[in-house]
Structure formats: structure tokens, C-alpha cells
C-alpha positions, 0 to 999 in steps of 0.5 A: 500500500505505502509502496505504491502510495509512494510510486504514485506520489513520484508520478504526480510530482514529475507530471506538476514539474517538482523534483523534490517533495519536502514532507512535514505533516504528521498524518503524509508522513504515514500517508506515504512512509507507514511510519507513525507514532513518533513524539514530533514537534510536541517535544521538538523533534522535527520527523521530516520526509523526502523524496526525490522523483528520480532519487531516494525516499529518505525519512528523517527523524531522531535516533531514538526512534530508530527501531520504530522507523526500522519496522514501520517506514517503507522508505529507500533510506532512513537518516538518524539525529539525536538531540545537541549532536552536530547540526540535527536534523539539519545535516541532512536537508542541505544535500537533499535541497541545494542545486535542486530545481524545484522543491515542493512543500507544505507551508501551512503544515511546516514546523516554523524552525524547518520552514526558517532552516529551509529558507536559509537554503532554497531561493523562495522562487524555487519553492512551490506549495504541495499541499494541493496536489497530496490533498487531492491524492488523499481525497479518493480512498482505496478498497483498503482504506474505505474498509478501514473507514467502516471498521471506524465506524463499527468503533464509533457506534460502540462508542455511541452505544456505551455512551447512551447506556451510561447516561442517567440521572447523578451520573457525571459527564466522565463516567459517560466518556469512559464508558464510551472509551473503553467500549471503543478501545476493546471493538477497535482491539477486536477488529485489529485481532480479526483483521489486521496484521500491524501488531503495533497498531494501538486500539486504545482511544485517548481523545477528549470526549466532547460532550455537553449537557443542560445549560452548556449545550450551547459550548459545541466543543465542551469537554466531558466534566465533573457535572451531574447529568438531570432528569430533563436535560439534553445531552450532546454526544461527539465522537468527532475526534475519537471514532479513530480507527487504524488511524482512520478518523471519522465524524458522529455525534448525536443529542438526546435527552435524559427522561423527558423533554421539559422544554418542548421548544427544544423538540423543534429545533431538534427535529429541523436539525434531524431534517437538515441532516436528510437534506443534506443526504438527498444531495449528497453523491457523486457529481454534486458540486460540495457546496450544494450538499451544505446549500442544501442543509442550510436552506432547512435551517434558515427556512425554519427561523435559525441562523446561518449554520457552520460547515455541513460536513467535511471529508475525513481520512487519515487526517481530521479534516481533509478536503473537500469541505462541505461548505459555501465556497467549495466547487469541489465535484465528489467522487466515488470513494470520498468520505465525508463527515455530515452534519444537521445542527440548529443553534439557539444562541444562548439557549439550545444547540442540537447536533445529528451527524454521520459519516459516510462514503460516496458511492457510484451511485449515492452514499454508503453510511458507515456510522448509525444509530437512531435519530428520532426524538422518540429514540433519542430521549432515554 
């Protein structure tokens, strides 16, 4: 699979004139390498990787994770640095980068102290940006990845099925977040026995749940906290961050309500949150500009009395956000094998907020979903 990534990514840098591509996200890296897992810039140790259309694939990256780039990378040659010896990291970049025509790299996802050591070596005339030919490298995903992507969604509905089953009266928001952690740890373990065999792959789901309840359902990003869930209360869900499988990531959250609907006003906003979701769908398919996938979304909303909403939906992949976005704007033509977070919201400022969402994968002829659980407000009030 990196194999053939890789041969592709050659392809595509002689057909756009690039002799060199500069590669420094964490998530291309193991797009094009397999290697993962590394500390990174958090600890300010730079993993860089190069490749040469008529040359080596080299991954650059600390002695100490030398046996792990051993196993993992798919690269021609791997160089080590360690931390105050010598130049670093910047040994090797000199001679991978001087007297070349042109260099490709990603500005916006380039560490700052690579991005000033490389200008002190290239001319900036000499220097072009990749991120747009390896985003749309990404956007269509193999047979492989599109199965990876639905055993994502078999750990994201876990999750939400743990989760829905710890809500109740007294119990704090954390007990729900653990529960929905742990019942995603041990599906994604399952799926890695079963079907997988990279033994290193961890199963272990360590994002901060996003969740929300009573007077913070407004906060769309509120983590998990000390508070007590209560009877009548709305819950929001999110697994936006942690539904990561194989390093797949997808979107889904859901709302609910503990007992009853006290404020039946909610049930409205709700239910056209639900709607704008539907809408969205019917749209949603291969030869449809991105854009009118949230058209379609938006005029729910805003018909229904709500303010303009945020993004309907966004791609995903090895990445949390991928292109094309599904956003006023973005002209981008979908295709088969793109996945897609999708959204229906409604926000109430200062007073409610509701959230349905699901991913899903475009197909020759519509969408595949790869995420469900029950939507209705009959359904969703526990």
C-alpha cells in the first residue's frame, strides 16, 4: 500500500514539474512512509520526509526512534539525529535541497524552525506549495482504506452505544466518556485481532470526549466534566475526534435527552436539525458540486427561523479534516470513494444547540453510511 502510495506520489510530482517533495505533516508522513507514532514537534523533534522523483525516499527523524522507523517506514533510506549532536536534523536537508530545481512543500503544515532552516537554503522562487496536489491524492480512498473507514465506524457506534447506556440521572459527564472509551478501545482491539496484521497498531482511544449537557449545550466543543447529568436535560454526544480507527478518523455525534423533554421548544429545533441532516443526504453523491450538499442543509435551517449554520460536513481520512469541505465556497465535484463527515445542527444562541451527524462514503451511485444509530426524538430521549 505505502509502496505504491509512494510510486504514485513520484508520478504526480514529475507530471506538476517538482523534483523534490519536502514532507512535514504528521498524518503524509504515514500517508506515504507507514511510519507513525513518533513524539514530533510536541517535544521538538522535527520527523521530516523526502523524496526525490528520480532519487531516494529518505525519512528523517531522531535516533531514538530508530527501531520504530526500522519496522514501520517503507522508505529507500532512513537518516538518524539525536538531540545537541552536530547540526540535527539539519545535516541532512542541505544535500537533499541545494542545486535542486524545484522543491515542493507544505507551508501551512511546516514546523516554523524547518520552514526558517529551509529558507536559509532554497531561493523562495524555487519553492512551490504541495499541499494541493497530496490533498487531492488523499481525497479518493482505496478498497483498503474505505474498509478501514467502516471498521471506524463499527468503533464509533460502540462508542455511541456505551455512551447512551451510561447516561442517567447523578451520573457525571466522565463516567459517560469512559464508558464510551473503553467500549471503543476493546471493538477497535477486536477488529485489529480479526483483521489486521500491524501488531503495533494501538486500539486504545485517548481523545477528549466532547460532550455537553443542560445549560452548556450551547459550548459545541465542551469537554466531558465533573457535572451531574438531570432528569430533563439534553445531552450532546461527539465522537468527532475519537471514532479513530487504524488511524482512520471519522465524524458522529448525536443529542438526546435524559427522561423527558421539559422544554418542548427544544423538540423543534431538534427535529429541523434531524431534517437538515436528510437534506443534506438527498444531495449528497457523486457529481454534486460540495457546496450544494451544505446549500442544501442550510436552506432547512434558515427556512425554519435559525441562523446561518457552520460547515455541513467535511471529508475525513487519515487526517481530521481533509478536503473537500462541505461548505459555501467549495466547487469541489465528489467522487466515488470520498468520505465525508455530515452534519444537521440548529443553534439557539444562548439557549439550545442540537447536533445529528454521520459519516459516510460516496458511492457510484449515492452514499454508503458507515456510522448509525437512531435519530428520532422518540429514540433519542432515554
Amino acid at each position: 500500500m505505502f509502496k505504491a502510495r509512494m510510486t504514485a506520489l513520484r508520478e504526480r510530482l514529475t507530471e506538476s514539474g517538482i523534483n523534490v517533495a519536502l514532507i512535514t505533516d504528521d498524518d503524509s508522513v504515514y500517508y506515504y512512509s507507514g511510519y507513525y507514532d513518533y513524539l514530533h514537534m510536541d517535544f521538538g523533534r522535527p520527523t521530516l520526509l523526502v523524496v526525490s522523483v528520480d532519487g531516494e525516499s529518505v525519512l528523517i527523524t531522531p535516533s531514538m526512534e530508530k527501531e520504530m522507523a526500522q519496522s514501520a517506514a517503507v522508505v529507500d533510506r532512513i537518516e538518524l539525529w539525536n538531540d545537541g549532536m552536530g547540526n540535527e536534523w539539519r545535516e541532512a536537508l542541505p544535500g537533499f535541497l541545494e542545486g535542486t530545481a524545484r522543491i515542493g512543500i507544505e507551508p501551512d503544515l511546516m514546523p516554523p524552525v524547518v520552514r526558517s532552516y529551509v529558507d536559509t537554503l532554497v531561493n523562495p522562487d524555487r519553492l512551490t506549495d504541495l499541499m494541493p496536489l497530496v490533498s487531492e491524492m488523499r481525497m479518493i480512498k482505496s478498497s483498503d482504506e474505505l474498509q478501514i473507514a467502516r471498521h471506524a465506524g463499527e468503533v464509533g457506534i460502540a462508542m455511541m452505544g456505551a455512551g447512551r447506556s451510561a447516561i442517567g440521572e447523578g451520573v457525571p459527564e466522565y463516567e459517560v466518556a469512559l464508558s464510551a472509551t473503553q467500549a471503543g478501545t476493546r471493538k477497535a482491539a477486536e477488529l485489529l485481532k480479526t483483521h489486521y496484521s500491524d501488531k503495533r497498531m494501538s486500539p486504545s482511544i485517548h481523545f477528549m470526549q466532547i460532550m455537553a449537557s443542560g445549560k452548556e449545550m450551547t459550548m459545541t466543543h465542551h469537554r466531558a466534566s465533573t457535572k451531574e447529568l438531570k432528569y430533563g436535560e439534553p445531552v450532546f454526544l461527539c465522537f468527532c475526534g475519537m471514532t479513530n480507527f487504524h488511524r482512520f478518523k471519522l465524524g458522529f455525534d448525536r443529542t438526546f435527552w435524559l427522561g423527558e423533554i421539559t422544554d418542548t421548544s427544544q423538540e423543534s429545533a431538534y427535529q429541523t436539525a434531524v431534517d437538515s441532516q436528510a437534506a443534506a443526504l438527498s444531495v449528497l453523491g457523486p457529481g454534486v458540486a460540495a457546496e450544494e450538499v451544505h446549500r442544501a442543509y442550510a436552506e432547512v435551517i434558515q427556512a425554519a427561523g435559525y441562523e446561518y449554520p457552520f460547515r455541513c460536513g467535511r471529508a475525513t481520512g487519515f487526517s481530521f479534516l481533509e478536503s473537500p469541505q462541505l461548505v459555501f465556497g467549495d466547487k469541489t465535484v465528489l467522487q466515488p470513494g470520498m468520505v465525508f463527515a455530515v452534519d444537521g445542527s440548529v443553534t439557539v444562541p444562548g439557549k439550545f444547540r442540537a447536533q445529528v451527524g454521520d459519516s459516510f462514503i460516496v458511492t457510484d451511485t449515492g452514499y454508503e453510511q458507515i456510522t448509525t444509530h437512531p435519530n428520532s426524538l422518540a429514540e433519542v430521549t432515554i
